[in-house]
PyMOL Python script that loads the backbone (N, CA, C, O; Angstrom):
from pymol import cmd

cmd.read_pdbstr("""\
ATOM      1  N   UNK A   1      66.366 117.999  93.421  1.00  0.00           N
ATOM      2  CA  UNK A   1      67.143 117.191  94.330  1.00  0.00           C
ATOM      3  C   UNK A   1      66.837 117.652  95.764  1.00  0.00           C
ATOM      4  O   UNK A   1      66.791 118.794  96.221  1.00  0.00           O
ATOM      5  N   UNK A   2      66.643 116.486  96.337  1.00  0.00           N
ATOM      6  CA  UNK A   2      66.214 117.011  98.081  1.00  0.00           C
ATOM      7  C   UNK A   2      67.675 117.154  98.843  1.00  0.00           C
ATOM      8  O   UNK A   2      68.813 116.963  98.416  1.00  0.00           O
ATOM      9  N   UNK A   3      67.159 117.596 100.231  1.00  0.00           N
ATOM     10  CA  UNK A   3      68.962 117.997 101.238  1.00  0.00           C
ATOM     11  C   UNK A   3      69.561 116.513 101.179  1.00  0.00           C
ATOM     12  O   UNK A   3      70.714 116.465 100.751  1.00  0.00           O
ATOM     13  N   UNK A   4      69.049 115.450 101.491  1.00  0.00           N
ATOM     14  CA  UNK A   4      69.700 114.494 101.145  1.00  0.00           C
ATOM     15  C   UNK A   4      70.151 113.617 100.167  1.00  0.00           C
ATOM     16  O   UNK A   4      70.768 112.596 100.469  1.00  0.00           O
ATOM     17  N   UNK A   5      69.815 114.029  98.644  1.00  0.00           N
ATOM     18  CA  UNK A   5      70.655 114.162  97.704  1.00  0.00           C
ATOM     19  C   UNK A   5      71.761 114.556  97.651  1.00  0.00           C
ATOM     20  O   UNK A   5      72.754 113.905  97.327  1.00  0.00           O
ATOM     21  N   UNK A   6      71.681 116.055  98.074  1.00  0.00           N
ATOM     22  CA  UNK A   6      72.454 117.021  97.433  1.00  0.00           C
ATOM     23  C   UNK A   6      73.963 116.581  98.584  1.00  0.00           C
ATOM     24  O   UNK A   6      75.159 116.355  98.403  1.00  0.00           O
ATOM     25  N   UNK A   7      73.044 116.638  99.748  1.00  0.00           N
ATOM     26  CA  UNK A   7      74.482 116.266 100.739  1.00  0.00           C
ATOM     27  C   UNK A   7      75.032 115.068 100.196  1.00  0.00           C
ATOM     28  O   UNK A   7      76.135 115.390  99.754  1.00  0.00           O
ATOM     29  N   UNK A   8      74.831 113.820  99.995  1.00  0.00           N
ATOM     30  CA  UNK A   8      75.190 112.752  99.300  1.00  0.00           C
ATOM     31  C   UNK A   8      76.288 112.711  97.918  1.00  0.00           C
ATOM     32  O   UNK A   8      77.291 112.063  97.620  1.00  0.00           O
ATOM     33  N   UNK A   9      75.471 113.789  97.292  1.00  0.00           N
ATOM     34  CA  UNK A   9      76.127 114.014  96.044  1.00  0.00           C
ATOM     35  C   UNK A   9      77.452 114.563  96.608  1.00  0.00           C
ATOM     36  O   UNK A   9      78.487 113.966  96.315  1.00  0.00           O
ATOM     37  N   UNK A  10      77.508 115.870  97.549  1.00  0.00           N
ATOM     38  CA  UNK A  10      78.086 116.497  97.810  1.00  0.00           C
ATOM     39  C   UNK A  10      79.742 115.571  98.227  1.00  0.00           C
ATOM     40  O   UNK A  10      80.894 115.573  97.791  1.00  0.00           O
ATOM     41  N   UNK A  11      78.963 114.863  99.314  1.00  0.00           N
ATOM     42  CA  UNK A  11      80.070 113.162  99.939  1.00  0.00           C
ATOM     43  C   UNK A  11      80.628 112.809  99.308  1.00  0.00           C
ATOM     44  O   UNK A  11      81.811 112.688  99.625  1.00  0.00           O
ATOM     45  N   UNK A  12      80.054 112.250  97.533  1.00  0.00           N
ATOM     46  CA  UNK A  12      80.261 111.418  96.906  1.00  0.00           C
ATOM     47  C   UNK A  12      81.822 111.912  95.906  1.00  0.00           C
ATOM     48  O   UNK A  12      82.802 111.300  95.480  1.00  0.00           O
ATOM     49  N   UNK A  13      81.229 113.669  95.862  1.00  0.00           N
ATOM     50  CA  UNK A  13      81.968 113.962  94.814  1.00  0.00           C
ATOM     51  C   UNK A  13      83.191 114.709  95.277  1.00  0.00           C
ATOM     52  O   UNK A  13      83.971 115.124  94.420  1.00  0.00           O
ATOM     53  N   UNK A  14      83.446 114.931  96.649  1.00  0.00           N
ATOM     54  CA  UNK A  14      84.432 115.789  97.441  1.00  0.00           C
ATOM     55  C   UNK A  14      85.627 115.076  97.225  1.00  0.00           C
ATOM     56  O   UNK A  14      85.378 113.883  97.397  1.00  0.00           O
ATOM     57  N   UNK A  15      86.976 115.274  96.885  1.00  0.00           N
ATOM     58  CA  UNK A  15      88.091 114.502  97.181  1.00  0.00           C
ATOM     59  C   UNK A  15      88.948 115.103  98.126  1.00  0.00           C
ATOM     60  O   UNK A  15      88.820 116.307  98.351  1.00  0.00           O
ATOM     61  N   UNK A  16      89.517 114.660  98.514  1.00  0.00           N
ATOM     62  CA  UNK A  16      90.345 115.182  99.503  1.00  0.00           C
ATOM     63  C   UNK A  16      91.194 116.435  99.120  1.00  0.00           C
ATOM     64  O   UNK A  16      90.967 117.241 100.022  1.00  0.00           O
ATOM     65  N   UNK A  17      91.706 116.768  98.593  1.00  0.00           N
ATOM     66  CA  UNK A  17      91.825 117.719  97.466  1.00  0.00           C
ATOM     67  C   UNK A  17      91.434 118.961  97.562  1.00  0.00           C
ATOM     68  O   UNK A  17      91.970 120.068  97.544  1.00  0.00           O
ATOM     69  N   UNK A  18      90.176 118.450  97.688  1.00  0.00           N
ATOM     70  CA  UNK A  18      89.170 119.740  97.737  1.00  0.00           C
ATOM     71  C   UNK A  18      88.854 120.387  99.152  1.00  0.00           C
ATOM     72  O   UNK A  18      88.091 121.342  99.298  1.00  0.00           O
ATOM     73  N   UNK A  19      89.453 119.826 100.048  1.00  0.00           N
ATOM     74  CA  UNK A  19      89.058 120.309 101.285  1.00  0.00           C
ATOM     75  C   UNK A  19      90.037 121.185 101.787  1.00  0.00           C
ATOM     76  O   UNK A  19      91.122 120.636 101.980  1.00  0.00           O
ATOM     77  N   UNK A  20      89.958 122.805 102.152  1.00  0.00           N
ATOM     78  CA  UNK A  20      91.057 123.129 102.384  1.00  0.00           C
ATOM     79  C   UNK A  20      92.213 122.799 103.670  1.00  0.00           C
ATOM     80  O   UNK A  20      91.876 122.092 104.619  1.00  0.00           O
ATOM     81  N   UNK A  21      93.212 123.230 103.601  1.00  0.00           N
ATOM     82  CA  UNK A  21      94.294 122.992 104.867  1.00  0.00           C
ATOM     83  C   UNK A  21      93.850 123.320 106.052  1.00  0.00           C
ATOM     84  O   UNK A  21      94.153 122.633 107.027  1.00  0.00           O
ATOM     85  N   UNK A  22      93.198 124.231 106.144  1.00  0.00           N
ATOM     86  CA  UNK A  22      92.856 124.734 107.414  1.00  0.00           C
ATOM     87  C   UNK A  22      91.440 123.950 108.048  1.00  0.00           C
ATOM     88  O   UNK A  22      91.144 124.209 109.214  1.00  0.00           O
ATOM     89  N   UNK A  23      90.637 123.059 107.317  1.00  0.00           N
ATOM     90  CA  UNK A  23      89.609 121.982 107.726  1.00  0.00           C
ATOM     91  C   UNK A  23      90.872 120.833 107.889  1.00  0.00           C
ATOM     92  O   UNK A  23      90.913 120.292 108.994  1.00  0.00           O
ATOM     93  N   UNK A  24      91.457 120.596 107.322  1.00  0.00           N
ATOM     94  CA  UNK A  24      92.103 119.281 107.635  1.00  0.00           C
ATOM     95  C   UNK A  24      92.408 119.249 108.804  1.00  0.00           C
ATOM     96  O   UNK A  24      91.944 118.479 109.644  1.00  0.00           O
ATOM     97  N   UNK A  25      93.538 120.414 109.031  1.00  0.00           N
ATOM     98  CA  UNK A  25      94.379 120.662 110.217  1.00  0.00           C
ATOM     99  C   UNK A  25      93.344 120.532 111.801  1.00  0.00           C
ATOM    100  O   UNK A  25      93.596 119.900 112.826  1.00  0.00           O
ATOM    101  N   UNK A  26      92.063 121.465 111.437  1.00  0.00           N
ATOM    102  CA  UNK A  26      90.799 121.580 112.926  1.00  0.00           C
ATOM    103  C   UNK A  26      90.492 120.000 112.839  1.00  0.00           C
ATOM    104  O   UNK A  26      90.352 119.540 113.972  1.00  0.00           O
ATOM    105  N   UNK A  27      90.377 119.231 112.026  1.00  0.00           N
ATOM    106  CA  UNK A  27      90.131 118.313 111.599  1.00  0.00           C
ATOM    107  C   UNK A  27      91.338 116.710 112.696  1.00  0.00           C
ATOM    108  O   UNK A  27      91.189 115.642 113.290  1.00  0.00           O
ATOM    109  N   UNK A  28      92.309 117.619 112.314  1.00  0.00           N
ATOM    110  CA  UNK A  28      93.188 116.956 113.274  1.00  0.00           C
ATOM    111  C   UNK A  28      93.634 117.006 114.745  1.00  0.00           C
ATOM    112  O   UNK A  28      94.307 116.244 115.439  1.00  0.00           O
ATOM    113  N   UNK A  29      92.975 118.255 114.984  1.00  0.00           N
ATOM    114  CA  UNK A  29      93.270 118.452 116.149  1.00  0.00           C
ATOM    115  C   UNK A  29      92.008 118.110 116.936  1.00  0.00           C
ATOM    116  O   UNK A  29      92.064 118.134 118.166  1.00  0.00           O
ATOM    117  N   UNK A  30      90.778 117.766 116.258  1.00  0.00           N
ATOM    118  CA  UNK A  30      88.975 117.301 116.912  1.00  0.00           C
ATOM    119  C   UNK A  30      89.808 116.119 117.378  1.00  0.00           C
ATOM    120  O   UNK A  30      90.144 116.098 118.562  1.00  0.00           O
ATOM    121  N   UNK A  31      90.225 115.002 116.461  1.00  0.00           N
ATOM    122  CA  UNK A  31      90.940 113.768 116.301  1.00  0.00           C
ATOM    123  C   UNK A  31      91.715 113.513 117.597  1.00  0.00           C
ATOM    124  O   UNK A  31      91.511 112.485 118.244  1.00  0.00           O
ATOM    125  N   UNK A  32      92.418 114.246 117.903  1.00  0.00           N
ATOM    126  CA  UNK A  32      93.790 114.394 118.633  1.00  0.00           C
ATOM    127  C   UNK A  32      92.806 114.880 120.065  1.00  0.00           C
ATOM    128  O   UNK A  32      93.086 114.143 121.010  1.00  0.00           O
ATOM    129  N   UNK A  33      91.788 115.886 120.412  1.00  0.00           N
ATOM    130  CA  UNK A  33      91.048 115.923 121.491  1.00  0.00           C
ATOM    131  C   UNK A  33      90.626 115.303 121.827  1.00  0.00           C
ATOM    132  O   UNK A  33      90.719 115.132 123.043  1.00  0.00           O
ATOM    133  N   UNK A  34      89.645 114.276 120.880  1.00  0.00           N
ATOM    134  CA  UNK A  34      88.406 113.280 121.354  1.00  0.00           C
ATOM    135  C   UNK A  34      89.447 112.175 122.160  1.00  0.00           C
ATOM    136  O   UNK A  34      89.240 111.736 123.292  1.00  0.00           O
ATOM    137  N   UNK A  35      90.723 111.809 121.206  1.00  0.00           N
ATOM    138  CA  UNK A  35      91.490 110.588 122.142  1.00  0.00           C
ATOM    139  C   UNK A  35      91.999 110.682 123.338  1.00  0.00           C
ATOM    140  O   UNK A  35      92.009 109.687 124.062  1.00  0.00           O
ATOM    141  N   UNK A  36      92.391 111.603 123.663  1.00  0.00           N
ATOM    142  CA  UNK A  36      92.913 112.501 124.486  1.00  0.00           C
ATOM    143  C   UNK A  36      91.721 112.164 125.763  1.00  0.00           C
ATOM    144  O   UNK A  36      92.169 111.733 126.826  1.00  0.00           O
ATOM    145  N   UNK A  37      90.560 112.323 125.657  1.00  0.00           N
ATOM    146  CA  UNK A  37      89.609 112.780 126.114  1.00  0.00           C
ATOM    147  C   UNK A  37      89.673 110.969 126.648  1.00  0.00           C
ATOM    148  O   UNK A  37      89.820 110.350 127.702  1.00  0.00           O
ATOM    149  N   UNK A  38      89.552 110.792 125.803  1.00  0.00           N
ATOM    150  CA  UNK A  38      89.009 109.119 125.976  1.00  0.00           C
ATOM    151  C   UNK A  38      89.949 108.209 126.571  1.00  0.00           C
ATOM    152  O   UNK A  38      89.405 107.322 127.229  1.00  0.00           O
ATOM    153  N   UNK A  39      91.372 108.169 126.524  1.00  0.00           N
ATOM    154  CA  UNK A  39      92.375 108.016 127.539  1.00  0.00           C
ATOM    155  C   UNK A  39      92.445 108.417 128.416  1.00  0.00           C
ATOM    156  O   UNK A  39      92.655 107.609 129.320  1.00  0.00           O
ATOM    157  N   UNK A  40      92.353 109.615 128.739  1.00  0.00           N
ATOM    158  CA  UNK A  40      91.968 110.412 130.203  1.00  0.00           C
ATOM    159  C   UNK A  40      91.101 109.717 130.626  1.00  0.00           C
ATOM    160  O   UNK A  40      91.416 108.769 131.346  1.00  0.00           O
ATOM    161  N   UNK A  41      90.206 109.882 130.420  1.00  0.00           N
ATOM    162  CA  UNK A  41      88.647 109.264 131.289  1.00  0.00           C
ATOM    163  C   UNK A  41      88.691 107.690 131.288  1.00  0.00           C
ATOM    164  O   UNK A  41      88.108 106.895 132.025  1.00  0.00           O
ATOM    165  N   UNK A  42      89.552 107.479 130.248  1.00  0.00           N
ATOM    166  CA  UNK A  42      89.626 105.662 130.778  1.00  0.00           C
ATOM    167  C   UNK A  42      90.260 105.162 132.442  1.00  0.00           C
ATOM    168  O   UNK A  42      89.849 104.167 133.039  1.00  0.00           O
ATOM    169  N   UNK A  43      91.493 106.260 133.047  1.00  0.00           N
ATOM    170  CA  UNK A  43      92.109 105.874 133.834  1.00  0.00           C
ATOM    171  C   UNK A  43      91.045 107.331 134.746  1.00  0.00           C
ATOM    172  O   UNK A  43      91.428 107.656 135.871  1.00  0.00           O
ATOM    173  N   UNK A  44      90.413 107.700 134.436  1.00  0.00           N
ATOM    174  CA  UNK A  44      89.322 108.360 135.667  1.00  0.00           C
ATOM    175  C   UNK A  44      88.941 108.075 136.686  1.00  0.00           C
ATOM    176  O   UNK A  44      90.058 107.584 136.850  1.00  0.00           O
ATOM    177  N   UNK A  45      88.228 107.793 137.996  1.00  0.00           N
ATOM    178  CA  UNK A  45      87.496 107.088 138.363  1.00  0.00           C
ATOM    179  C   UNK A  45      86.168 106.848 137.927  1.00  0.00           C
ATOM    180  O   UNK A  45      85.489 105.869 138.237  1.00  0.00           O
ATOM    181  N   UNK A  46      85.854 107.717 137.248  1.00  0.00           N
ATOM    182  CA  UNK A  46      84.105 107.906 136.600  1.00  0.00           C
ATOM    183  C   UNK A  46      84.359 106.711 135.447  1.00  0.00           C
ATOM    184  O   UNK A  46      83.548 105.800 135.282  1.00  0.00           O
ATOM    185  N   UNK A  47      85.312 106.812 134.852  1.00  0.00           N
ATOM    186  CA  UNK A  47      85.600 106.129 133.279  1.00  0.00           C
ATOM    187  C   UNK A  47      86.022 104.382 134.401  1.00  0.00           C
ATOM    188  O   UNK A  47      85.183 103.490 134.533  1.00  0.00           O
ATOM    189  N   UNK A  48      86.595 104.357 134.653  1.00  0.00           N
ATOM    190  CA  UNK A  48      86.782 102.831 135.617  1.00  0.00           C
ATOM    191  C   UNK A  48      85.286 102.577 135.891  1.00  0.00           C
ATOM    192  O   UNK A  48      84.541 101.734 135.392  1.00  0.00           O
ATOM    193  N   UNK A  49      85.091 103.340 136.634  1.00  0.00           N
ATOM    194  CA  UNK A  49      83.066 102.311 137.345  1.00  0.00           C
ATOM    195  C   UNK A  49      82.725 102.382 136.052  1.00  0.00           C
ATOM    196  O   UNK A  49      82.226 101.265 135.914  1.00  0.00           O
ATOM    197  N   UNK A  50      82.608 103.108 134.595  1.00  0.00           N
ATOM    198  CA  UNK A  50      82.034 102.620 133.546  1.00  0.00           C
ATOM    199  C   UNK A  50      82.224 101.551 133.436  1.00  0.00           C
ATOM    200  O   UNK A  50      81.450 100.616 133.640  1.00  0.00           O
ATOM    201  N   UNK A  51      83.546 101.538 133.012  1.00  0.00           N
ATOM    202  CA  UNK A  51      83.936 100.287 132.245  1.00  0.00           C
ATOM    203  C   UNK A  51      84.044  98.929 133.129  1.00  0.00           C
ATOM    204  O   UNK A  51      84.111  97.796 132.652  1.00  0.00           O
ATOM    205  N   UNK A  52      84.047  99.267 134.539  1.00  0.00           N
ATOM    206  CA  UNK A  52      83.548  97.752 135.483  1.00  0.00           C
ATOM    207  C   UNK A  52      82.110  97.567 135.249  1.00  0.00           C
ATOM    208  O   UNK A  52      81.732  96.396 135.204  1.00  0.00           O
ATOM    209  N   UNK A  53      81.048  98.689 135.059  1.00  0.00           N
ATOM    210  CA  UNK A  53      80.010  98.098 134.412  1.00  0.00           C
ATOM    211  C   UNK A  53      79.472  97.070 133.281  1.00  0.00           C
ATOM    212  O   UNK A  53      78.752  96.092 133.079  1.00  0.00           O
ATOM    213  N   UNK A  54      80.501  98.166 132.596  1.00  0.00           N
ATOM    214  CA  UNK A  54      79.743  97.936 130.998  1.00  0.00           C
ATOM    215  C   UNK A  54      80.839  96.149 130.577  1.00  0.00           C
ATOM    216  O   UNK A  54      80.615  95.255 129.761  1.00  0.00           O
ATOM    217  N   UNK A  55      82.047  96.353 131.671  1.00  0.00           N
ATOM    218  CA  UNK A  55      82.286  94.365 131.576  1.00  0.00           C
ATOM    219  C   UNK A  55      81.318  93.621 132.193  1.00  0.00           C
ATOM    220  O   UNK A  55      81.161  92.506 131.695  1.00  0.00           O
ATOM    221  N   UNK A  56      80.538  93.930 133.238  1.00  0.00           N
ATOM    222  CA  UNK A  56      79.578  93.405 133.730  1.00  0.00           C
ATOM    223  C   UNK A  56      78.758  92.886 132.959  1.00  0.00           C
ATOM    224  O   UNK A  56      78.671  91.721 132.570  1.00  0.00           O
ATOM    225  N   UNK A  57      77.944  94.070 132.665  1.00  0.00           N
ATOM    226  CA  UNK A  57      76.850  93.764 131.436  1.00  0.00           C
ATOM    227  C   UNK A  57      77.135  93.098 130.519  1.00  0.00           C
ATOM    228  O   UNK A  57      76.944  91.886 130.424  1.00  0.00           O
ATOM    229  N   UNK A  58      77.629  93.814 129.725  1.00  0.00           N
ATOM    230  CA  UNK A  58      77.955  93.051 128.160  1.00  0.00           C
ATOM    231  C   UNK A  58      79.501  92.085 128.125  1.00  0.00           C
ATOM    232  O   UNK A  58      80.400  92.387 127.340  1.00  0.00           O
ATOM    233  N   UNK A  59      79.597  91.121 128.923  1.00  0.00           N
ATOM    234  CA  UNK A  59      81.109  90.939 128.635  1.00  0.00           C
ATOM    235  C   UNK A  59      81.239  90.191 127.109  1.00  0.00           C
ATOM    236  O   UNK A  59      80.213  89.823 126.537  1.00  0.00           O
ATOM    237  N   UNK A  60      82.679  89.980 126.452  1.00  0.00           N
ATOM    238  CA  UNK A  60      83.184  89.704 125.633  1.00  0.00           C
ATOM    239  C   UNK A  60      83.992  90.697 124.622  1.00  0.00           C
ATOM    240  O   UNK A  60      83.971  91.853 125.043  1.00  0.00           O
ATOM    241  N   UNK A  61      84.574  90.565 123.610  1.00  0.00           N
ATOM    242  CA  UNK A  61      85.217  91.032 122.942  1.00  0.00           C
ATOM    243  C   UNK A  61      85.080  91.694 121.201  1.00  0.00           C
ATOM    244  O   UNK A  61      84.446  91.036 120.376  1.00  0.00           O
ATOM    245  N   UNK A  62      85.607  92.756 120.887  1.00  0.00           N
ATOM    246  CA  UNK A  62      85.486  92.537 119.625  1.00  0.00           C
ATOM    247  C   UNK A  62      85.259  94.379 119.207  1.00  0.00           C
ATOM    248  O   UNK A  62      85.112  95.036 118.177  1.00  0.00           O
ATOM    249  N   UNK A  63      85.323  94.590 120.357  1.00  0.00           N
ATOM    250  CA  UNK A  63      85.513  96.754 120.390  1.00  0.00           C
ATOM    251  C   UNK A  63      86.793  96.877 121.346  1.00  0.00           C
ATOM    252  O   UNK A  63      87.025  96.372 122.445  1.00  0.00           O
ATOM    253  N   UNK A  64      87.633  97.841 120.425  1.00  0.00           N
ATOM    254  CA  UNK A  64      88.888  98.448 121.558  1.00  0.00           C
ATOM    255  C   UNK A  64      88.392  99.728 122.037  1.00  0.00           C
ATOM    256  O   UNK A  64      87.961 100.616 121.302  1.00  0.00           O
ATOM    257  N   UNK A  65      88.479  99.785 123.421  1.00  0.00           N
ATOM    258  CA  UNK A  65      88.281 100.895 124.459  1.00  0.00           C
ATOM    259  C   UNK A  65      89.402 101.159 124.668  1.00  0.00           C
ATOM    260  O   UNK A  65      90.322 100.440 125.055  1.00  0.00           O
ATOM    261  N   UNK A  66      89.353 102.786 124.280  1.00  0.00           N
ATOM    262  CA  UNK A  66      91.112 103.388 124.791  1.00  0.00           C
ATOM    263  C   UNK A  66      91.196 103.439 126.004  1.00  0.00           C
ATOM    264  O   UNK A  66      90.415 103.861 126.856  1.00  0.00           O
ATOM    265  N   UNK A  67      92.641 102.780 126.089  1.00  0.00           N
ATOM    266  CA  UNK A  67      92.618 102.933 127.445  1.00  0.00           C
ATOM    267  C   UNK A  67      92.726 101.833 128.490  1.00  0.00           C
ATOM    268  O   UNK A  67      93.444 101.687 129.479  1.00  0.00           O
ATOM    269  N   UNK A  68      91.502 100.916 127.776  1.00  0.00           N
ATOM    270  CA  UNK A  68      91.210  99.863 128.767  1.00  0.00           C
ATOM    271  C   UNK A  68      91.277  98.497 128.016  1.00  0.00           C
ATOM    272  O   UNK A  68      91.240  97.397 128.567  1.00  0.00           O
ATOM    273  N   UNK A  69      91.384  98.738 126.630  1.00  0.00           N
ATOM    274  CA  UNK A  69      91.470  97.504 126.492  1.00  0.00           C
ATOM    275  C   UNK A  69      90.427  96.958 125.513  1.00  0.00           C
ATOM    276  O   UNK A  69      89.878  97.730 124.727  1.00  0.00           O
ATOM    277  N   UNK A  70      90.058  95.302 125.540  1.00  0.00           N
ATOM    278  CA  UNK A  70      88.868  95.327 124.851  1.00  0.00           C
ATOM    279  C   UNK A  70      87.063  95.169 125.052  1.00  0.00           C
ATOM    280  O   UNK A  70      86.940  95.848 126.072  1.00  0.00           O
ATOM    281  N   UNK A  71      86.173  94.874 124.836  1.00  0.00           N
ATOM    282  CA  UNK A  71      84.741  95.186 125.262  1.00  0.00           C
ATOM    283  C   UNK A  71      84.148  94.417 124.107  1.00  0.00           C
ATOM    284  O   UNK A  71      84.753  94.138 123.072  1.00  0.00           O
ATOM    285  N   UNK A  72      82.723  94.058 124.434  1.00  0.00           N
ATOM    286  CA  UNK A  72      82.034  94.140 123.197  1.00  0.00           C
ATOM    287  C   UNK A  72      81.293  95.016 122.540  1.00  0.00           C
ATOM    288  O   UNK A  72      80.957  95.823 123.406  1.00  0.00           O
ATOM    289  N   UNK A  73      80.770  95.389 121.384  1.00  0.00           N
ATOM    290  CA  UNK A  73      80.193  96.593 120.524  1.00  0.00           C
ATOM    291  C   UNK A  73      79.479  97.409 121.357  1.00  0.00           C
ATOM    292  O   UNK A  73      79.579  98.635 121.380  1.00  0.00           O
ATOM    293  N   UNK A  74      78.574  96.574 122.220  1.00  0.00           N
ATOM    294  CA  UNK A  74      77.459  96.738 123.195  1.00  0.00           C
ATOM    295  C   UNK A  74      77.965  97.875 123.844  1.00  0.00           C
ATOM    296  O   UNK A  74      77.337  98.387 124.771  1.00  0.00           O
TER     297      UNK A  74
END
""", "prot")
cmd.dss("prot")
cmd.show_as("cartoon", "prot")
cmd.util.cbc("prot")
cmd.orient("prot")
C-alpha cells in the first residue's frame, strides 16, 4: 500500500471516537482562531480594499465572506 492508500484508509476508517479529547479540543480552538481572524480582517482596512476588489472583479453571489457578507466562489 502506497502513503496515499494508507492515509485514505487511515480517513476512511477513523471515527470520531477514535480521536482523542485533547485533538478535538486544539481542534476547536484552530476553528474558533481562523474565524476570529477572518471577522477581524473583514472590518480591517486591508480586508475592506480586498473585498472592494474582489466585488469588483468577480461580482455575484453564492460564497459567504465573514464579515462582509456574500461574494462569488471566485
Amino acid at each position: 500500500m502506497d502513503v496515499t492508500e494508507t492515509l485514505a484508509s487511515f480517513v476512511v476508517t477513523t471515527t470520531y471516537d477514535d480521536v482523542p479529547e485533547s485533538v478535538h479540543e486544539k481542534s476547536r480552538e484552530a476553528i474558533r482562531d481562523a474565524v476570529g481572524v477572518a471577522v477581524y480582517g473583514s472590518q480591517h482596512e486591508v480586508g475592506e480594499t480586498v473585498g472592494r476588489y474582489a466585488d469588483r472583479m468577480f461580482p455575484g453571489e453564492g460564497a459567504t465572506v465573514l464579515g462582509r457578507g456574500q461574494s462569488t466562489p471566485a
